[in-house]
PyMOL CGO cylinders between C-alpha atoms (Angstrom):
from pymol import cmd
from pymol.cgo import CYLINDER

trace = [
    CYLINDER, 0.00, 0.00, 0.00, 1.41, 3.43, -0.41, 0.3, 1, 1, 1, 1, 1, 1,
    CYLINDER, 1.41, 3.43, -0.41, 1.85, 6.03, 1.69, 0.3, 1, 1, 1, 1, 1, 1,
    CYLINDER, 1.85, 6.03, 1.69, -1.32, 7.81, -0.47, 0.3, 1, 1, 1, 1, 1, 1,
    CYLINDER, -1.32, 7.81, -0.47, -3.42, 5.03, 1.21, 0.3, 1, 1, 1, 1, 1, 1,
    CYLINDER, -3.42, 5.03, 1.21, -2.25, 5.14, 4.61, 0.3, 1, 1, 1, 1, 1, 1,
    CYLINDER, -2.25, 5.14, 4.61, -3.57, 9.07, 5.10, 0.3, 1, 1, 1, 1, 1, 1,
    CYLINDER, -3.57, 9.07, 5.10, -7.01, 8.21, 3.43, 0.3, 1, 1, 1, 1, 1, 1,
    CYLINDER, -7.01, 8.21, 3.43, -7.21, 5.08, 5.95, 0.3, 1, 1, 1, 1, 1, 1,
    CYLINDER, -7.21, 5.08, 5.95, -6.44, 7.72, 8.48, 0.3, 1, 1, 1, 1, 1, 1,
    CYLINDER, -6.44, 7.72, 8.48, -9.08, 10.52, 7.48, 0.3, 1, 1, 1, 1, 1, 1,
    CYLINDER, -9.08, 10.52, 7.48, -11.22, 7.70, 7.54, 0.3, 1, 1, 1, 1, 1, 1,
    CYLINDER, -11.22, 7.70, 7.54, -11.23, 6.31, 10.60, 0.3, 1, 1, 1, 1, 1, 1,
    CYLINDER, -11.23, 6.31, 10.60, -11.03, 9.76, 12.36, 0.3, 1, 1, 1, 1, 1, 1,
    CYLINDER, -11.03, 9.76, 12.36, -14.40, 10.90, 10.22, 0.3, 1, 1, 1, 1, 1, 1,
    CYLINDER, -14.40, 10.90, 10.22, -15.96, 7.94, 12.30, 0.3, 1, 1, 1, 1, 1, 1,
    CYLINDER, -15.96, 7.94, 12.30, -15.82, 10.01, 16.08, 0.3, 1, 1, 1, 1, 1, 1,
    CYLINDER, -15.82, 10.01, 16.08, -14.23, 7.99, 18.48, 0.3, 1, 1, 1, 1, 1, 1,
    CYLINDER, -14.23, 7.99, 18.48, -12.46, 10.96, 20.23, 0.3, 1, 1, 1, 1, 1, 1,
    CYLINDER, -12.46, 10.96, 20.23, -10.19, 7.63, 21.32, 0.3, 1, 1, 1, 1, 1, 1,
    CYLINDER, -10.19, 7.63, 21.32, -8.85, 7.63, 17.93, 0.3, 1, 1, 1, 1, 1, 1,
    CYLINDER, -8.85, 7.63, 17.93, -8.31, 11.84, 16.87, 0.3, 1, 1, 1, 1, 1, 1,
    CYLINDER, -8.31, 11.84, 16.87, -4.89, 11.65, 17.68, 0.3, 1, 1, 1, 1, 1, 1,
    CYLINDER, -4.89, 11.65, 17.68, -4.40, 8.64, 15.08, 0.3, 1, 1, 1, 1, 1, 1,
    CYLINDER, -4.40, 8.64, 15.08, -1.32, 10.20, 12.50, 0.3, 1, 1, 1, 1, 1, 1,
    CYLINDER, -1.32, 10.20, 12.50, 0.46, 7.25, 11.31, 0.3, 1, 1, 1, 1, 1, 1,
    CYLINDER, 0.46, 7.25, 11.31, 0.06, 3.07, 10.30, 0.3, 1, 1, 1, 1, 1, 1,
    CYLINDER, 0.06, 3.07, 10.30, 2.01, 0.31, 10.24, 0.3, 1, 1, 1, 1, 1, 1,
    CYLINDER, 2.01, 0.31, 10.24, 2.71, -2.84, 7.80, 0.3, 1, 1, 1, 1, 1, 1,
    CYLINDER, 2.71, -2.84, 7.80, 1.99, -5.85, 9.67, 0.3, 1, 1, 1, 1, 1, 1,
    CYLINDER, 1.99, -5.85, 9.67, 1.02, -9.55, 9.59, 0.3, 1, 1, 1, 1, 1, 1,
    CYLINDER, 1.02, -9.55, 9.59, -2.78, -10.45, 9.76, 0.3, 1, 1, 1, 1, 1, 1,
    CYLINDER, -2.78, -10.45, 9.76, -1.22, -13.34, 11.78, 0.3, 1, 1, 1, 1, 1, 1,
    CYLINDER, -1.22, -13.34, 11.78, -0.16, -11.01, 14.24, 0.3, 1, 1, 1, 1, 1, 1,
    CYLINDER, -0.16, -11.01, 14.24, -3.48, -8.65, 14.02, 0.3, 1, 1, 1, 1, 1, 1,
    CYLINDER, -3.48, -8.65, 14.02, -6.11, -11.60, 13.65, 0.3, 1, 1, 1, 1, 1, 1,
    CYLINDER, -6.11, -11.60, 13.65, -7.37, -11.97, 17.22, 0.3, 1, 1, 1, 1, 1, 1,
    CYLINDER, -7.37, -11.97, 17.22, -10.83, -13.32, 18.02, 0.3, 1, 1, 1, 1, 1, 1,
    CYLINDER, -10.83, -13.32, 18.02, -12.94, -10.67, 18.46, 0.3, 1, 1, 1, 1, 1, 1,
    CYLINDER, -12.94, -10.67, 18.46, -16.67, -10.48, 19.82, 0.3, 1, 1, 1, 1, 1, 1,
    CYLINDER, -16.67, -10.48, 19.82, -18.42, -8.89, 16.91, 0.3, 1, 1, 1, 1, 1, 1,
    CYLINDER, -18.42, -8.89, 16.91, -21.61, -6.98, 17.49, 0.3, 1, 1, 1, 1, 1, 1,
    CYLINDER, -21.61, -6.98, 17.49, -23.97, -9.81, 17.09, 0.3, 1, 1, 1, 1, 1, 1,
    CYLINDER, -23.97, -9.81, 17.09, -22.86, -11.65, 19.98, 0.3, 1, 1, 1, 1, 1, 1,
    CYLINDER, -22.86, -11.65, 19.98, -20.30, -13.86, 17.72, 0.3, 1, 1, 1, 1, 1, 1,
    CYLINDER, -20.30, -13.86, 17.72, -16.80, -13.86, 18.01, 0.3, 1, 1, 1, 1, 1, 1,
    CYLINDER, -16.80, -13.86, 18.01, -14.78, -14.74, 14.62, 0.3, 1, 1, 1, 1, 1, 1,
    CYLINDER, -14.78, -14.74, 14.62, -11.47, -14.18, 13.31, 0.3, 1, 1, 1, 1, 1, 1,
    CYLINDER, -11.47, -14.18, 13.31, -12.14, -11.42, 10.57, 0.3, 1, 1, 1, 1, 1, 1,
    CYLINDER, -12.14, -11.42, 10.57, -8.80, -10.84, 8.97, 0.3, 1, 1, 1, 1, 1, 1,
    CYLINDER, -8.80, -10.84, 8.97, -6.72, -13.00, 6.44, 0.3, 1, 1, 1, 1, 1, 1,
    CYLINDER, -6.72, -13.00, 6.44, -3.31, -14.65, 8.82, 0.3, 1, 1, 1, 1, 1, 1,
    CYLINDER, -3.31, -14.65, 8.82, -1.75, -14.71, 5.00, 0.3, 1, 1, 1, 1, 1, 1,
    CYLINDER, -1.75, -14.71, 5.00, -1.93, -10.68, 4.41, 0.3, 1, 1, 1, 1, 1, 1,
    CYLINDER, -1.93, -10.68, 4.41, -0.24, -8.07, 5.57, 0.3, 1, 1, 1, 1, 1, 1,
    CYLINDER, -0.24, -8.07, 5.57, -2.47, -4.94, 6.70, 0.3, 1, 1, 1, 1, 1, 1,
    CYLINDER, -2.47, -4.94, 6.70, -2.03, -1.27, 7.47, 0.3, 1, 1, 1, 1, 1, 1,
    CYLINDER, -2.03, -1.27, 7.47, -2.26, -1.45, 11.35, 0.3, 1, 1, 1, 1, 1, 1,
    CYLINDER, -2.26, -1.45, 11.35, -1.90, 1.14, 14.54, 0.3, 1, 1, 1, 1, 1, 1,
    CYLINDER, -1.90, 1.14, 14.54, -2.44, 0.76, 17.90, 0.3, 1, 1, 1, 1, 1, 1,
    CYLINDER, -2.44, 0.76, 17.90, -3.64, 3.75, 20.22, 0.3, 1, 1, 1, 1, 1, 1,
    CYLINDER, -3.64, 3.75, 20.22, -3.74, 3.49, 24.04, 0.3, 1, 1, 1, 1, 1, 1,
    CYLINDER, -3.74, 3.49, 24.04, -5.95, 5.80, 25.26, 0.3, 1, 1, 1, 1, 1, 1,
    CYLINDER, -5.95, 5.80, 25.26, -4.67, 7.39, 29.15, 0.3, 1, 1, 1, 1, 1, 1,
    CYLINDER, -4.67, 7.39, 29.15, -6.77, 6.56, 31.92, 0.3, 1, 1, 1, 1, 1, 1,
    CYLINDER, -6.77, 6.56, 31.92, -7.42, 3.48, 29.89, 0.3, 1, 1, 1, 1, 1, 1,
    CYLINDER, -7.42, 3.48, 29.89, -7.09, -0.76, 30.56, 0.3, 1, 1, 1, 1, 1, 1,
    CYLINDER, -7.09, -0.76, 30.56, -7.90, -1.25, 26.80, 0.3, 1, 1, 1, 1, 1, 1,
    CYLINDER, -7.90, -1.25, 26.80, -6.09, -0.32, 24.10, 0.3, 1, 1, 1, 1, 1, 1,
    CYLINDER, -6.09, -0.32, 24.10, -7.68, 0.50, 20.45, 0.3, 1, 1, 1, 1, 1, 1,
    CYLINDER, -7.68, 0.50, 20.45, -6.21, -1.32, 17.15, 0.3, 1, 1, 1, 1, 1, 1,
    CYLINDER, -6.21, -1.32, 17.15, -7.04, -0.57, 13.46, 0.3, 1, 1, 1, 1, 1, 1,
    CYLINDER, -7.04, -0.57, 13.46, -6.29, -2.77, 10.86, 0.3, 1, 1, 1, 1, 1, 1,
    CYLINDER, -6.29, -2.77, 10.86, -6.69, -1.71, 6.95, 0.3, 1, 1, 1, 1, 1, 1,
    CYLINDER, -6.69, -1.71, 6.95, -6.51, -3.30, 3.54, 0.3, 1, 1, 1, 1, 1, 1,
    CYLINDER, -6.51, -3.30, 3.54, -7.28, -2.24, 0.15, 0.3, 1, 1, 1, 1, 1, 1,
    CYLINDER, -7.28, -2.24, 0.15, -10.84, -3.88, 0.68, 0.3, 1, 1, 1, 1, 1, 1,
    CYLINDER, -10.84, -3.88, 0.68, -11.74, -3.16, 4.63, 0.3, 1, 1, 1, 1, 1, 1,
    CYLINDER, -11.74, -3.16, 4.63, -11.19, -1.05, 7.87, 0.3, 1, 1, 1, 1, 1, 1,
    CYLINDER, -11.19, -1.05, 7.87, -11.64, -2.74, 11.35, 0.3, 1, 1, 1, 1, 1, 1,
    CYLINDER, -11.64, -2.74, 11.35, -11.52, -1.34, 14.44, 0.3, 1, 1, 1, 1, 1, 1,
    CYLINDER, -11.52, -1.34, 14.44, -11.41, -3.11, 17.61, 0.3, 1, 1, 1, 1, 1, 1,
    CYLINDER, -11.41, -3.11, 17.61, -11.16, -2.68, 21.57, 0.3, 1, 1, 1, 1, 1, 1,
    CYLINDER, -11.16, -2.68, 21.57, -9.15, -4.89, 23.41, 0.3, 1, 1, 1, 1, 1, 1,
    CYLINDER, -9.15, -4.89, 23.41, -6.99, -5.29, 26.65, 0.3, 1, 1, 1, 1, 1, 1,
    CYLINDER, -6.99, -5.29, 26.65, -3.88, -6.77, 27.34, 0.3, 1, 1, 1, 1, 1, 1,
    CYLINDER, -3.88, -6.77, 27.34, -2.05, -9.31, 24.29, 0.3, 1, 1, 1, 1, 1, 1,
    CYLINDER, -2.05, -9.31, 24.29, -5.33, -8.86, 22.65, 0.3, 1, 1, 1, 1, 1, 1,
    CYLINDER, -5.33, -8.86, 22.65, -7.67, -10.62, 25.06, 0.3, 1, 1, 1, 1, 1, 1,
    CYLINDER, -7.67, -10.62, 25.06, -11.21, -9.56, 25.22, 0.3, 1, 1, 1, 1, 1, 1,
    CYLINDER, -11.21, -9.56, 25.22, -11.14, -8.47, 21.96, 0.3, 1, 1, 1, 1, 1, 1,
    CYLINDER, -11.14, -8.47, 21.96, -14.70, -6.41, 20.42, 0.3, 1, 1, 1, 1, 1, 1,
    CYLINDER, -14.70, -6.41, 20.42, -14.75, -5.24, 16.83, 0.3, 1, 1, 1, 1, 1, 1,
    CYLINDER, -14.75, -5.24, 16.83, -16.41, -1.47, 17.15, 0.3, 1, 1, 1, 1, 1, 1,
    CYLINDER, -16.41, -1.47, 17.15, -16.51, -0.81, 13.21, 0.3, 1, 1, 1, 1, 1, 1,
    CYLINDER, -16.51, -0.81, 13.21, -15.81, -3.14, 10.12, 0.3, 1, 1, 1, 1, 1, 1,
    CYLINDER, -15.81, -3.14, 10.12, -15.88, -0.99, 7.18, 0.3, 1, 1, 1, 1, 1, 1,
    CYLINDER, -15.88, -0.99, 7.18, -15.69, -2.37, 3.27, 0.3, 1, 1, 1, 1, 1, 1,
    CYLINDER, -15.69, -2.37, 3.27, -15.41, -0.78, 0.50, 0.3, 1, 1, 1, 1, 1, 1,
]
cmd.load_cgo(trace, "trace")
């Protein structure tokens, strides 16, 4: 992905108003394997929703005050967002965006 990508992935995610994630300026490249936790998604199911085998435009913001830490993971397909405390556990996916 080029850099292009990475600041419309950014005014992206910030047009969505978690104040948690305003301060959001820069992503990473990194595995899916590494970014694929099981997540509870909003219906009460928790899944896997990334790829292990692809690599994805990812940032992690910890919020002060805050146990849980927020993670983003992009593609040229889909934006995720999820909520999650320590090594990933309790994982929730807040937004899943495809386009």
């Amino acid at each position: 992905m080029s850099k292009m990508d990475a600041e419309k992935i950014i005014l992206r995610v910030k047009s969505l108003g978690f104040p948690e994630l305003e301060g959001l300026s820069a992503l990473t490249e990194l595995s899916g394997r590494y970014l694929n936790n099981l997540a509870q998604l909003p219906n009460g199911e928790a899944m896997r929703i990334l790829d292990d085998e692809k690599d994805y435009l990812a940032a992690q913001v910890e919020p002060v005050n805050s146990t849980k830490c927020w993670g983003i993971a992009a593609d040229e397909r889909q934006i995720a967002i999820f909520i999650y405390e320590e090594n990933g556990s309790n994982c929730e996916l807040l937004a899943w965006i495809k386009y």
